[in-house]
Each structure stands twice: as C-alpha cells, then as structure tokens.
PDBQT receptor file of N, H, CA, C and O in Angstrom, charges set to zero:
ATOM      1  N   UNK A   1     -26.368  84.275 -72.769  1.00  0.00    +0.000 N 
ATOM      2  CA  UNK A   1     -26.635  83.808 -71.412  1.00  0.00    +0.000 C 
ATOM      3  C   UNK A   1     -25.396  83.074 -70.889  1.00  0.00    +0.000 C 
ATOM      4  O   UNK A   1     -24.704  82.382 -71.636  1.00  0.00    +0.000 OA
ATOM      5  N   UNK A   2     -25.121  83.250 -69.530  1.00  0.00    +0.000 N 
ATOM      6  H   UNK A   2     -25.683  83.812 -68.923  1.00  0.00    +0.000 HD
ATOM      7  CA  UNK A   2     -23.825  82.385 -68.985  1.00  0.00    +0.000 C 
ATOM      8  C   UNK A   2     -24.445  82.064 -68.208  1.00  0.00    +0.000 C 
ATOM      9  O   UNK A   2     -25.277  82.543 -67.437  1.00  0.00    +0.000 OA
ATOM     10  N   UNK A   3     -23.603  80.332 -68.615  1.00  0.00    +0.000 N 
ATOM     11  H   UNK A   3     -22.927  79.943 -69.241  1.00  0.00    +0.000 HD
ATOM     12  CA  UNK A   3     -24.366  79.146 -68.093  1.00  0.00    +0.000 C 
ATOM     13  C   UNK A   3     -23.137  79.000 -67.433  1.00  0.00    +0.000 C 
ATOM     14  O   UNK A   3     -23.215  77.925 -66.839  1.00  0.00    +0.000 OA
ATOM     15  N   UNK A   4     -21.652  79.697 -67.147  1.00  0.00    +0.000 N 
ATOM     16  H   UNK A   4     -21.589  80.570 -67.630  1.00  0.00    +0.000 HD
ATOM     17  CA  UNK A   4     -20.751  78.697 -66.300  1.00  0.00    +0.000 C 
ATOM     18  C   UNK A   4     -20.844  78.234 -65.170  1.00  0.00    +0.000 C 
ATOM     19  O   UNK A   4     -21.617  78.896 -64.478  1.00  0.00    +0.000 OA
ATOM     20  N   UNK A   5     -20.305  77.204 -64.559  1.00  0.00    +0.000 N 
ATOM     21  H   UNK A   5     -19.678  76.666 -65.121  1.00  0.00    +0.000 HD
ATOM     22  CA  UNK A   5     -20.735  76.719 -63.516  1.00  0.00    +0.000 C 
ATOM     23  C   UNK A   5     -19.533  77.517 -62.570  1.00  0.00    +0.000 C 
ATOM     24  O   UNK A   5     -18.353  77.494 -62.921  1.00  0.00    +0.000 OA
ATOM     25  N   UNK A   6     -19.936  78.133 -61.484  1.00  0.00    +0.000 N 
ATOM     26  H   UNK A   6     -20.895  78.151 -61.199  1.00  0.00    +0.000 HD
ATOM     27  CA  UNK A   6     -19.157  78.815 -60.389  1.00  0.00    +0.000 C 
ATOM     28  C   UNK A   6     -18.657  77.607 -59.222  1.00  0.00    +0.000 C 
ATOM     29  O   UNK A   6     -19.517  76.784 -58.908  1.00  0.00    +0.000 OA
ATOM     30  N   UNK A   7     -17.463  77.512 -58.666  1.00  0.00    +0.000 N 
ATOM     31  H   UNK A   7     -16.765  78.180 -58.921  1.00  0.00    +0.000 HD
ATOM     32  CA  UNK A   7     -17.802  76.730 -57.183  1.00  0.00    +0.000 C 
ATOM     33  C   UNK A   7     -18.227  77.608 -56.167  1.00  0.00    +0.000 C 
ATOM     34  O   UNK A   7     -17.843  78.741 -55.879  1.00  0.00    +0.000 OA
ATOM     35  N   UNK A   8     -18.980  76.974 -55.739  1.00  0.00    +0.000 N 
ATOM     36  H   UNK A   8     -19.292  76.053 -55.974  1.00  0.00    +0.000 HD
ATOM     37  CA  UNK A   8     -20.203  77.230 -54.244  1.00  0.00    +0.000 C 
ATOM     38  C   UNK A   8     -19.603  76.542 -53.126  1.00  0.00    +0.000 C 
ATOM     39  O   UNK A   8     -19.857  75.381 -52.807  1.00  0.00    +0.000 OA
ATOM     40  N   UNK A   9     -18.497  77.604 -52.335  1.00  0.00    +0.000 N 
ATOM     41  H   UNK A   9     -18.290  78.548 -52.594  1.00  0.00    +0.000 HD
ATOM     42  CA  UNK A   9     -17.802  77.067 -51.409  1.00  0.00    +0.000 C 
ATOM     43  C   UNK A   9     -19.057  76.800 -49.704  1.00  0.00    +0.000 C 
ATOM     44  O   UNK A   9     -18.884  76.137 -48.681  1.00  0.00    +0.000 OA
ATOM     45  N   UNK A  10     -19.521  77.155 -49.889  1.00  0.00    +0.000 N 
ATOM     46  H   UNK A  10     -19.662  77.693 -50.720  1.00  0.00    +0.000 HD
ATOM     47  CA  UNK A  10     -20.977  77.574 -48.798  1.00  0.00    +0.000 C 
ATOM     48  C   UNK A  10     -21.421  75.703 -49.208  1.00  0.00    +0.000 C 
ATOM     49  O   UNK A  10     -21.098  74.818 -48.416  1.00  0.00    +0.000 OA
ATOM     50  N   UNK A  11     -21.858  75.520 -49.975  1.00  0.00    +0.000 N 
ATOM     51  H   UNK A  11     -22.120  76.240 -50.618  1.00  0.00    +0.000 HD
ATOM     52  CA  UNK A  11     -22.910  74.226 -50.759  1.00  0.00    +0.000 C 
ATOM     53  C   UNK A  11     -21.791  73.184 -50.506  1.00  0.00    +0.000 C 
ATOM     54  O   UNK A  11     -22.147  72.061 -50.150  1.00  0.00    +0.000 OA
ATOM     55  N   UNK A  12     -19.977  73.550 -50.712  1.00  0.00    +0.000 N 
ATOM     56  H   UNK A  12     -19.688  74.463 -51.001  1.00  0.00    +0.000 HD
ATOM     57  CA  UNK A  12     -19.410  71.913 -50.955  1.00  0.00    +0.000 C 
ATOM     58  C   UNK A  12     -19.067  71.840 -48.981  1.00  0.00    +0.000 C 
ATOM     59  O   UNK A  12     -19.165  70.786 -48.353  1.00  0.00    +0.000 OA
ATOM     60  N   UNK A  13     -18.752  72.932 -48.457  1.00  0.00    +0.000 N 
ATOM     61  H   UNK A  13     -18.672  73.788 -48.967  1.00  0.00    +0.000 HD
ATOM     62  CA  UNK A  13     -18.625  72.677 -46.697  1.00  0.00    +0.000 C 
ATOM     63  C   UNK A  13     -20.302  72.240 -46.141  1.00  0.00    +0.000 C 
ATOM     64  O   UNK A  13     -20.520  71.372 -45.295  1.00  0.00    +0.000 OA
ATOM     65  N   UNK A  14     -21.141  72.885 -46.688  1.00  0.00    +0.000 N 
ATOM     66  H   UNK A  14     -20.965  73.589 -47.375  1.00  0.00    +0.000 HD
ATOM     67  CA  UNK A  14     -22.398  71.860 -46.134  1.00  0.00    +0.000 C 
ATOM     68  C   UNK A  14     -22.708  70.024 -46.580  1.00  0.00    +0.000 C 
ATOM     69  O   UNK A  14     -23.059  69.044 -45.923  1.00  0.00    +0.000 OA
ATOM     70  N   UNK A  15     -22.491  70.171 -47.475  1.00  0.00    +0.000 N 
ATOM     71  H   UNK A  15     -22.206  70.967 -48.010  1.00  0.00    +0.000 HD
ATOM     72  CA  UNK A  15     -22.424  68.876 -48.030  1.00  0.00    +0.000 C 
ATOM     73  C   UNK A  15     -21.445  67.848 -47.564  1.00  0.00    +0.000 C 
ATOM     74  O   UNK A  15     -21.709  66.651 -47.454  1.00  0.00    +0.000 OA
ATOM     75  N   UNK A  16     -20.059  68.522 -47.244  1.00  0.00    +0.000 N 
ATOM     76  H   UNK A  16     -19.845  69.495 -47.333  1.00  0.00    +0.000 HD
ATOM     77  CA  UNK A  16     -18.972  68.037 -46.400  1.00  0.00    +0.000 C 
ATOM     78  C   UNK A  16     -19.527  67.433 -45.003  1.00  0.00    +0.000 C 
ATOM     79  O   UNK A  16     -19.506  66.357 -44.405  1.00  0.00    +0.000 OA
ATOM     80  N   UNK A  17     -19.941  68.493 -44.861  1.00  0.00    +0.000 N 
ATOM     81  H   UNK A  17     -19.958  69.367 -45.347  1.00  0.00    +0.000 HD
ATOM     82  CA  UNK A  17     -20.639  68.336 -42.824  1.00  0.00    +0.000 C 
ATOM     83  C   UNK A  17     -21.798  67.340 -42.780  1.00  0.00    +0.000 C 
ATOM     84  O   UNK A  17     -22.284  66.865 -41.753  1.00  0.00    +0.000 OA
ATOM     85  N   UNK A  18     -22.138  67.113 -43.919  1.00  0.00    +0.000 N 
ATOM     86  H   UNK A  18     -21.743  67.498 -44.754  1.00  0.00    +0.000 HD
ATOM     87  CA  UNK A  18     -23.797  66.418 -43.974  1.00  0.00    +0.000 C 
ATOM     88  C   UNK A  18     -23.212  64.908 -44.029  1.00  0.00    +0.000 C 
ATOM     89  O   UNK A  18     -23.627  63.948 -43.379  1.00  0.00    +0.000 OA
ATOM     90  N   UNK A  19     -22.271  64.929 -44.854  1.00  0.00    +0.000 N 
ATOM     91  H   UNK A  19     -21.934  65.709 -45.381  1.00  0.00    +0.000 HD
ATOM     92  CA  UNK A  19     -21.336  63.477 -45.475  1.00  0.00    +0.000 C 
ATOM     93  C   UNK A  19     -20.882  62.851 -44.033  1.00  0.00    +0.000 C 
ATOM     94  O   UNK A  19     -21.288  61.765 -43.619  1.00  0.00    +0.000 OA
ATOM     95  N   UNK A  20     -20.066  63.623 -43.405  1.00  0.00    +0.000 N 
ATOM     96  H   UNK A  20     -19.736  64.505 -43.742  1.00  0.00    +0.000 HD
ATOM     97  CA  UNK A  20     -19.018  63.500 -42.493  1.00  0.00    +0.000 C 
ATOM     98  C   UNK A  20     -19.215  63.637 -40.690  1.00  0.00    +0.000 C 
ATOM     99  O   UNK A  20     -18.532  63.155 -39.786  1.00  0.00    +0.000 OA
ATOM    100  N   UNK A  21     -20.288  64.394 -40.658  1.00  0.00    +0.000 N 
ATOM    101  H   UNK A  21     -20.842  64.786 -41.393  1.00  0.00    +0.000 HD
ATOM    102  CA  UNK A  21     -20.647  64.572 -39.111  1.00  0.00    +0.000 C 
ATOM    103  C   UNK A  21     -22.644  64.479 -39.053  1.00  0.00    +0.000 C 
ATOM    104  O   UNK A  21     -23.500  64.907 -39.828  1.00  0.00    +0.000 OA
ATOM    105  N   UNK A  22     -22.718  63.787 -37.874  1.00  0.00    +0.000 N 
ATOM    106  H   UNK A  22     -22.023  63.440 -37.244  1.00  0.00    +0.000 HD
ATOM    107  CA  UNK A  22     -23.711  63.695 -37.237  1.00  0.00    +0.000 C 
ATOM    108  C   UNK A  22     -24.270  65.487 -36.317  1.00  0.00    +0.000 C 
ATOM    109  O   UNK A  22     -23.425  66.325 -36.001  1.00  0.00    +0.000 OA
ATOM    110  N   UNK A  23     -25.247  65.610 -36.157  1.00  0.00    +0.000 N 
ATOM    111  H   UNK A  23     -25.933  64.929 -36.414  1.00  0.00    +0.000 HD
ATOM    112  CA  UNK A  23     -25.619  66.748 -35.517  1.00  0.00    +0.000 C 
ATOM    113  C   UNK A  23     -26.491  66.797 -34.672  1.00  0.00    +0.000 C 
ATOM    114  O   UNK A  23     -27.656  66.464 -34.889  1.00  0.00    +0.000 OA
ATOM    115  N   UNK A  24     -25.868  67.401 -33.116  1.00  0.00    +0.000 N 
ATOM    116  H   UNK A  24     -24.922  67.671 -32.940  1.00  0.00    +0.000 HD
ATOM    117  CA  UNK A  24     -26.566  67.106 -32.005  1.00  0.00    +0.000 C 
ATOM    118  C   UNK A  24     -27.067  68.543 -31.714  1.00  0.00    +0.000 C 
ATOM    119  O   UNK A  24     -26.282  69.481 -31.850  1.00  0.00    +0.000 OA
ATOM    120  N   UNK A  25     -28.456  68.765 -31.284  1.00  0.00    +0.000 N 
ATOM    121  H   UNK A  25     -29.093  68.003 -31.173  1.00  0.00    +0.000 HD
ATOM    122  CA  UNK A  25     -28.875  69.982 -31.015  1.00  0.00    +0.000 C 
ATOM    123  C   UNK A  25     -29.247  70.473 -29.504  1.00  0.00    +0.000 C 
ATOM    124  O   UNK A  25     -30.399  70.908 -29.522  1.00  0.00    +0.000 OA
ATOM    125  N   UNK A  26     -28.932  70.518 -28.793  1.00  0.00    +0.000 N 
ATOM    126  H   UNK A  26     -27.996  70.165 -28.778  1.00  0.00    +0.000 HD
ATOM    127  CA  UNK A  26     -28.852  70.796 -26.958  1.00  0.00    +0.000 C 
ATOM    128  C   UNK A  26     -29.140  72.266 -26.403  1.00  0.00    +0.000 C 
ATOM    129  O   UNK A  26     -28.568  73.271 -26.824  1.00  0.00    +0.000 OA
ATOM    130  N   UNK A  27     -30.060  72.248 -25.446  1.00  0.00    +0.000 N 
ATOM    131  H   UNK A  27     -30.524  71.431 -25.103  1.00  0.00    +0.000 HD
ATOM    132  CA  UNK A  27     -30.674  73.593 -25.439  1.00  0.00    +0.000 C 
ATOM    133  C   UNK A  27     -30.148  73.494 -23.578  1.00  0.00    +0.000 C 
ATOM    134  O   UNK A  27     -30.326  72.639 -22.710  1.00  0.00    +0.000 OA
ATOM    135  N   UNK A  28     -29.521  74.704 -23.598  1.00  0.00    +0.000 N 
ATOM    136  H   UNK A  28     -29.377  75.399 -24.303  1.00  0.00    +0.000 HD
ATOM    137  CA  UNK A  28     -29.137  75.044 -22.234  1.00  0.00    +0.000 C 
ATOM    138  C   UNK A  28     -30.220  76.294 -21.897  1.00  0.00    +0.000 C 
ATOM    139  O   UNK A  28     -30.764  76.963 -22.776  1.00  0.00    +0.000 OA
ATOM    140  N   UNK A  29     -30.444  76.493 -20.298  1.00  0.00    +0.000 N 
ATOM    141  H   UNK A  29     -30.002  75.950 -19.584  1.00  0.00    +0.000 HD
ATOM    142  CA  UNK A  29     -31.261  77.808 -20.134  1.00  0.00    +0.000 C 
ATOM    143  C   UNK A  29     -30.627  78.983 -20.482  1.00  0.00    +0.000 C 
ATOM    144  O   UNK A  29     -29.456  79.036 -20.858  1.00  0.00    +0.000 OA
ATOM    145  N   UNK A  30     -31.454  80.032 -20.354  1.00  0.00    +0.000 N 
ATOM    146  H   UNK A  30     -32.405  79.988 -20.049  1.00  0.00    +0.000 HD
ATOM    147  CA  UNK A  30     -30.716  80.995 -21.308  1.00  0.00    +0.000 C 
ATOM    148  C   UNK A  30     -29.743  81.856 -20.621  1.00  0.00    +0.000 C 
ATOM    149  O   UNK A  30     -30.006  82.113 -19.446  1.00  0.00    +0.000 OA
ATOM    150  N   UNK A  31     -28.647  82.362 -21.136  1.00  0.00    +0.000 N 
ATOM    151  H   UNK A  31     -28.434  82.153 -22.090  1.00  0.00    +0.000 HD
ATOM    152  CA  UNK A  31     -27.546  82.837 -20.408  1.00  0.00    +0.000 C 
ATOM    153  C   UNK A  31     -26.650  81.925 -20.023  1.00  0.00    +0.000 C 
ATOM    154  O   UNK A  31     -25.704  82.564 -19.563  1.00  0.00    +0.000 OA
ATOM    155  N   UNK A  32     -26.461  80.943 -19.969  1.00  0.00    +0.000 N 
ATOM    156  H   UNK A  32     -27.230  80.424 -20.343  1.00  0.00    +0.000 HD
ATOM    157  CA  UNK A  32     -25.339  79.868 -19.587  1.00  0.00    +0.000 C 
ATOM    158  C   UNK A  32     -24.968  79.561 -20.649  1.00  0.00    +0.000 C 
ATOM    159  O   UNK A  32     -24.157  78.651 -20.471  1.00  0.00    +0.000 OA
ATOM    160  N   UNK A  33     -25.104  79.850 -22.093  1.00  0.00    +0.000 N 
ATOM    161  H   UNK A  33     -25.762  80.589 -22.238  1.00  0.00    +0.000 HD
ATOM    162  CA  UNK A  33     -24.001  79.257 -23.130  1.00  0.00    +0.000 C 
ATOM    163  C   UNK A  33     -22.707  80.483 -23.126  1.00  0.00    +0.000 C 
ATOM    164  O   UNK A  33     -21.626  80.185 -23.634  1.00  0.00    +0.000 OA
ATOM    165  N   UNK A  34     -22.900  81.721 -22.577  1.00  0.00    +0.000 N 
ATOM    166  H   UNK A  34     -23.778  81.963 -22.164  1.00  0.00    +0.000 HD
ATOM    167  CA  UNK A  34     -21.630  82.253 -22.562  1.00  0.00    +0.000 C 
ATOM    168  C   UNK A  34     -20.911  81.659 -21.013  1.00  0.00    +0.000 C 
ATOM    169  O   UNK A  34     -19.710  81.456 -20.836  1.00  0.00    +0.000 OA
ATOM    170  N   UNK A  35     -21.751  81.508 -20.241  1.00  0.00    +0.000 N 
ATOM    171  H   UNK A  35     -22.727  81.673 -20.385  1.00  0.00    +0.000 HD
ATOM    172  CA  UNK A  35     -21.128  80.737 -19.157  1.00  0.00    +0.000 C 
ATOM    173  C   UNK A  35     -19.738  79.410 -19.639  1.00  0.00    +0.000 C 
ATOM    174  O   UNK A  35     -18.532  79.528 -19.423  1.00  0.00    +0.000 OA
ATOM    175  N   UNK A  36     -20.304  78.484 -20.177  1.00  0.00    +0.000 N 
ATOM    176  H   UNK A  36     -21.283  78.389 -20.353  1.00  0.00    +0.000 HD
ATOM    177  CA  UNK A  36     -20.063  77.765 -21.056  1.00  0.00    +0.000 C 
ATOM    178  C   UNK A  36     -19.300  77.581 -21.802  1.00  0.00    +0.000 C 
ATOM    179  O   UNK A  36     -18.666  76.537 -21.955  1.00  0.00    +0.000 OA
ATOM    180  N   UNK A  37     -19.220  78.541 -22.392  1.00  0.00    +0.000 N 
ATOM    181  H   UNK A  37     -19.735  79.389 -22.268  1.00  0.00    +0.000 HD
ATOM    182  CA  UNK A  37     -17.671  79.007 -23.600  1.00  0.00    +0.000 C 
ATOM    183  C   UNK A  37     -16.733  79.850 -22.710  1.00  0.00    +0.000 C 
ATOM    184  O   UNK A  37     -15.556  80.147 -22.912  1.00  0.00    +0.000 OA
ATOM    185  N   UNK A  38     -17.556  80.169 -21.657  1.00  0.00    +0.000 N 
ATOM    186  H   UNK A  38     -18.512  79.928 -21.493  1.00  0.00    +0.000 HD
ATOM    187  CA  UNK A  38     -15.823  80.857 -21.287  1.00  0.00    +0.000 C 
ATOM    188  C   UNK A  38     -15.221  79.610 -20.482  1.00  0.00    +0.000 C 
ATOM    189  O   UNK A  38     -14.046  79.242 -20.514  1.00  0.00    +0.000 OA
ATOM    190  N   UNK A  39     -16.215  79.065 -19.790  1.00  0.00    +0.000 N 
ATOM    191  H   UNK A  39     -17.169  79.363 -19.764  1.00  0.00    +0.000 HD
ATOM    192  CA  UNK A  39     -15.341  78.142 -19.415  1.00  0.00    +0.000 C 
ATOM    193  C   UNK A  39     -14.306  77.338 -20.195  1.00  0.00    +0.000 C 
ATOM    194  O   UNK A  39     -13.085  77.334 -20.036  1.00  0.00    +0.000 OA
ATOM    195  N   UNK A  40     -15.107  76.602 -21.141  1.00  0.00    +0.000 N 
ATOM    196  H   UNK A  40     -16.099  76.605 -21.270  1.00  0.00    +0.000 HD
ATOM    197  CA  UNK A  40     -14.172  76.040 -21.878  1.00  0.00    +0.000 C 
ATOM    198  C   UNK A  40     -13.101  76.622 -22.246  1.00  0.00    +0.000 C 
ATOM    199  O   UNK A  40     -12.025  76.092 -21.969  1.00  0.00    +0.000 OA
ATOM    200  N   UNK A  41     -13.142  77.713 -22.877  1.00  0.00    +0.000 N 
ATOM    201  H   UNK A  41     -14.016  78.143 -23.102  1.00  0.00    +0.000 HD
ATOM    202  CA  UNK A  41     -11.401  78.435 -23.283  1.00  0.00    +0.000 C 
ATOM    203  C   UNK A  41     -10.686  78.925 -21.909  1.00  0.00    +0.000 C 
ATOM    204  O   UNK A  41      -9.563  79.411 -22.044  1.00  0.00    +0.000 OA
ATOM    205  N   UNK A  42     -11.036  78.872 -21.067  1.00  0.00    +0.000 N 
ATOM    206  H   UNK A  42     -11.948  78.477 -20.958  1.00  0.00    +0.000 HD
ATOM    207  CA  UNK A  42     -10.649  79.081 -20.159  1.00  0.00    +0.000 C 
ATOM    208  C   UNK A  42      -9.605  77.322 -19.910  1.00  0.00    +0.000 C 
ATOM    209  O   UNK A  42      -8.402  77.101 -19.769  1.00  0.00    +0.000 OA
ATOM    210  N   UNK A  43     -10.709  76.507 -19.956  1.00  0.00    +0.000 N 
ATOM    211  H   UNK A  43     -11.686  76.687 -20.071  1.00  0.00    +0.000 HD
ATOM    212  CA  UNK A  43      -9.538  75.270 -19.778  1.00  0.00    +0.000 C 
ATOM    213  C   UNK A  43      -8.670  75.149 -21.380  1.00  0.00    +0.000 C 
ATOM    214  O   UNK A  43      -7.842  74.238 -21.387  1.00  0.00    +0.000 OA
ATOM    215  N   UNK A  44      -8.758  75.812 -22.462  1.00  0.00    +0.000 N 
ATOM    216  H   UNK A  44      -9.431  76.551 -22.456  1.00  0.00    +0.000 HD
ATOM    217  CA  UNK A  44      -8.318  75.341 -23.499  1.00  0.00    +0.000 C 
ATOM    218  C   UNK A  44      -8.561  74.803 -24.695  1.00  0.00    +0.000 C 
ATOM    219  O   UNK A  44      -7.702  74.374 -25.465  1.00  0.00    +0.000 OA
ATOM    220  N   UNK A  45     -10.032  74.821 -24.915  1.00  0.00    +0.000 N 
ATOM    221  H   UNK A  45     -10.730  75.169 -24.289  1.00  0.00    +0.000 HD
ATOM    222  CA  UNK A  45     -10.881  74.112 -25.535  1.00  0.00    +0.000 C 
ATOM    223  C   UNK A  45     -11.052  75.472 -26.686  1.00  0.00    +0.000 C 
ATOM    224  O   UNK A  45     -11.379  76.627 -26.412  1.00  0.00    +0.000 OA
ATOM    225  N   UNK A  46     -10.743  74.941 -27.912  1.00  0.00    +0.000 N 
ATOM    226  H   UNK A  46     -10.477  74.003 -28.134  1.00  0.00    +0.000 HD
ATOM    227  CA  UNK A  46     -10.822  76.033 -29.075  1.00  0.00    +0.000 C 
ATOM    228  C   UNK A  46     -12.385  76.204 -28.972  1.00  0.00    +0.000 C 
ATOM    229  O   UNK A  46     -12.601  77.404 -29.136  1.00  0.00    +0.000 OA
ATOM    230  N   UNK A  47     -13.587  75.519 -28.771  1.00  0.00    +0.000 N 
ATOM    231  H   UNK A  47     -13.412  74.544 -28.638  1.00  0.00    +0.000 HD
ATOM    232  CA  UNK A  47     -15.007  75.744 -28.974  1.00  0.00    +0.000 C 
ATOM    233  C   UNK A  47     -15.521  75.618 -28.022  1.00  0.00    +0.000 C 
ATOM    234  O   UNK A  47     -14.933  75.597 -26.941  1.00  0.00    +0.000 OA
ATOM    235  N   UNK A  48     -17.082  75.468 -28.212  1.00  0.00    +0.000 N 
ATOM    236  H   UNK A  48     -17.559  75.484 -29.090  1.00  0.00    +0.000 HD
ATOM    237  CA  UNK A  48     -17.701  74.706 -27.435  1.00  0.00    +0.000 C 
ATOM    238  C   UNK A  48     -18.250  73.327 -27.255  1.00  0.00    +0.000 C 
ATOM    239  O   UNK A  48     -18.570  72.646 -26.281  1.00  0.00    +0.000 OA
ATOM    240  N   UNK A  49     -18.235  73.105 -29.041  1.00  0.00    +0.000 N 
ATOM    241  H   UNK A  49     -17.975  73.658 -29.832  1.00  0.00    +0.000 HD
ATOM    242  CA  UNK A  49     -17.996  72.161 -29.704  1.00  0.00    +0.000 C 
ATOM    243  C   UNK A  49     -17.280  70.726 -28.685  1.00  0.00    +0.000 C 
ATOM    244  O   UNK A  49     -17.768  69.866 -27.952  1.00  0.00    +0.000 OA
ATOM    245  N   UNK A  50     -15.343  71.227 -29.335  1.00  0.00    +0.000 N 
ATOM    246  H   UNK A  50     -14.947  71.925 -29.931  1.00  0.00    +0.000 HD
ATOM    247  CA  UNK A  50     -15.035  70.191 -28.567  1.00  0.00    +0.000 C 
ATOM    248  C   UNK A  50     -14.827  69.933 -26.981  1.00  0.00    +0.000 C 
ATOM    249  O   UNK A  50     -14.004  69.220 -26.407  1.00  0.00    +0.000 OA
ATOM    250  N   UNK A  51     -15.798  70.710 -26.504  1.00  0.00    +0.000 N 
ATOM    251  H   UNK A  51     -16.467  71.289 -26.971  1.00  0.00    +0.000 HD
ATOM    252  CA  UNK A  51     -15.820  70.789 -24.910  1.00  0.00    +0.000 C 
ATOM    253  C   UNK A  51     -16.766  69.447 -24.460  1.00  0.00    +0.000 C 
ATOM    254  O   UNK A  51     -16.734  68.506 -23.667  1.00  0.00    +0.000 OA
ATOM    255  N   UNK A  52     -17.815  70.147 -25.750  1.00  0.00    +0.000 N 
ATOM    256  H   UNK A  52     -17.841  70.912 -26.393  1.00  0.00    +0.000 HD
ATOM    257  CA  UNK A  52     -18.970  69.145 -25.697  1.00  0.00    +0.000 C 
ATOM    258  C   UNK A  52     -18.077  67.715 -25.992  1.00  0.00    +0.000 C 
ATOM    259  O   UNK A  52     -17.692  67.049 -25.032  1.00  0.00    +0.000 OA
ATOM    260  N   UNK A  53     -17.831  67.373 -27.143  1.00  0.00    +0.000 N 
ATOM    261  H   UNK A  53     -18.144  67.915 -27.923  1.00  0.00    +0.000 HD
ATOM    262  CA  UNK A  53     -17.072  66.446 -27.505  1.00  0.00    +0.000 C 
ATOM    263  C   UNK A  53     -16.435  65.630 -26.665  1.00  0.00    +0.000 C 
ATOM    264  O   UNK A  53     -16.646  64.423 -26.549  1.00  0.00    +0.000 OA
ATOM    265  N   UNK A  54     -15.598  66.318 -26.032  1.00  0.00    +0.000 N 
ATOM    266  H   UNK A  54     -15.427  67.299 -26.126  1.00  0.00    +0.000 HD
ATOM    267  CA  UNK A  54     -14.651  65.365 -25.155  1.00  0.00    +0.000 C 
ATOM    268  C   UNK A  54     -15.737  65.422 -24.188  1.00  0.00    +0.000 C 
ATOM    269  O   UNK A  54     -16.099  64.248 -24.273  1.00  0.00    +0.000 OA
ATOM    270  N   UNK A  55     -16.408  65.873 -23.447  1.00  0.00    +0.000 N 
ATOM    271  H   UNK A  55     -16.114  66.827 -23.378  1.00  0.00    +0.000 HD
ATOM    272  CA  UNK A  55     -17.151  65.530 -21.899  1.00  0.00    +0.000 C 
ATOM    273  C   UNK A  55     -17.950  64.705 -22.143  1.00  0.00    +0.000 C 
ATOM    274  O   UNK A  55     -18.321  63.897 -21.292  1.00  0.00    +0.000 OA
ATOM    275  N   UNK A  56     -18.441  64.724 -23.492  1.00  0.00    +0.000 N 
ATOM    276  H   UNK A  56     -18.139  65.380 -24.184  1.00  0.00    +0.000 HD
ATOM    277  CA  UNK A  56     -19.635  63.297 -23.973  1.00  0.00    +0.000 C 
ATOM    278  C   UNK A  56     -18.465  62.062 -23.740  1.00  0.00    +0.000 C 
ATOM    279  O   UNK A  56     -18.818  61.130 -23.018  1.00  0.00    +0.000 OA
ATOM    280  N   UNK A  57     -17.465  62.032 -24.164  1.00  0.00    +0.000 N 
ATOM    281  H   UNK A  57     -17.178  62.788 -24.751  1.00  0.00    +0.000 HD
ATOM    282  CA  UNK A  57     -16.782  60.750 -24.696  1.00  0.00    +0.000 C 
ATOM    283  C   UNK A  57     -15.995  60.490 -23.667  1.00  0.00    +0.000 C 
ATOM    284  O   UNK A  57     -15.530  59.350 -23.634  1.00  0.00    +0.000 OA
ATOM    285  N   UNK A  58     -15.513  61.744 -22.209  1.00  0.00    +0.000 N 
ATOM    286  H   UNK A  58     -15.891  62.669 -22.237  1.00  0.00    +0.000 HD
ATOM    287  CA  UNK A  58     -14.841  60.987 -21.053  1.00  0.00    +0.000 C 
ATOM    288  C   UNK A  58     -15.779  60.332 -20.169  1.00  0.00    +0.000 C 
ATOM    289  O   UNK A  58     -15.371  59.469 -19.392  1.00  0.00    +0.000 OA
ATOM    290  N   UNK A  59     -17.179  60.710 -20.220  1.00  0.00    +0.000 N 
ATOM    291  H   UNK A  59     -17.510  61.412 -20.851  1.00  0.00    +0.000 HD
ATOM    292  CA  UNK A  59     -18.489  60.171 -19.645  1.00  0.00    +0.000 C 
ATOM    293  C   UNK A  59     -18.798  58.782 -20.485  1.00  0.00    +0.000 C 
ATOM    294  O   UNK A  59     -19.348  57.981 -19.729  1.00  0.00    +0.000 OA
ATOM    295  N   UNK A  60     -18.652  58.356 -21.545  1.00  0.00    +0.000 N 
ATOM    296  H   UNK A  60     -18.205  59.007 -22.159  1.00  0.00    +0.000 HD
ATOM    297  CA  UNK A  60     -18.787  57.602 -22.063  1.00  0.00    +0.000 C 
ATOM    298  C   UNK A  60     -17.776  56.185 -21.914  1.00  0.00    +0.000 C 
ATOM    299  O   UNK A  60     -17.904  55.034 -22.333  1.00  0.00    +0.000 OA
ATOM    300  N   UNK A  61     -16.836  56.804 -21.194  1.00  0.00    +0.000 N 
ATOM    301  H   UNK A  61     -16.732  57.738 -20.854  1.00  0.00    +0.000 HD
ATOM    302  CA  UNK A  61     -15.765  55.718 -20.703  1.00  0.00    +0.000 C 
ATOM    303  C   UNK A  61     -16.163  54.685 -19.884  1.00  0.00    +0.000 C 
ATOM    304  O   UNK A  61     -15.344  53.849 -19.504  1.00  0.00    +0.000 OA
TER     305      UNK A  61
C-alpha cells in the first residue's frame, strides 16, 4: 500500500485564501456581470475583483 504523502496544490491555495482573505459574495441582476468586466478592463483593471476593490475603498474615503 502507498501511503506517500502527495502535495495538494488545490488544498494549500484554499487554505492560503481562507488564512489571508475575507470573502464578499454580491449578486448583480443577471447579464450585467459581463457588463461589468468589460468595463473594468476597459479602464485597466486585471479583474473584477480589483474593480470591486478599489471602488469599495475610494467610496470608503
């Protein structure tokens, strides 16, 4: 029987994200999240992520 232990790259990036970031879940109507992402790369924004990100935190000013 092999008992070696493998790394579980899937298990150590969840565990990473669980450690390290908070998680916000936001429901737009439907069809406006591609709205959404194009905008953002459109201004420059690698995601949607940090679109979200920064518009939470320049509102937060």
């Amino acid at each position: 029987m092999n008992t070696e232990k493998t790394f579980d790259a899937t298990k150590y990036k969840n565990d990473y994200q669980k450690e390290k970031y908070d998680r916000l879940i936001i429901n737009v109507p439907k069809g406006q999240k591609p709205v959404i992402e194009s905008f953002a790369k459109s201004k420059g924004y690698k995601s949607i992520n940090a679109f979200v990100v920064e518009a939470i935190a320049d509102k937060m000013k």
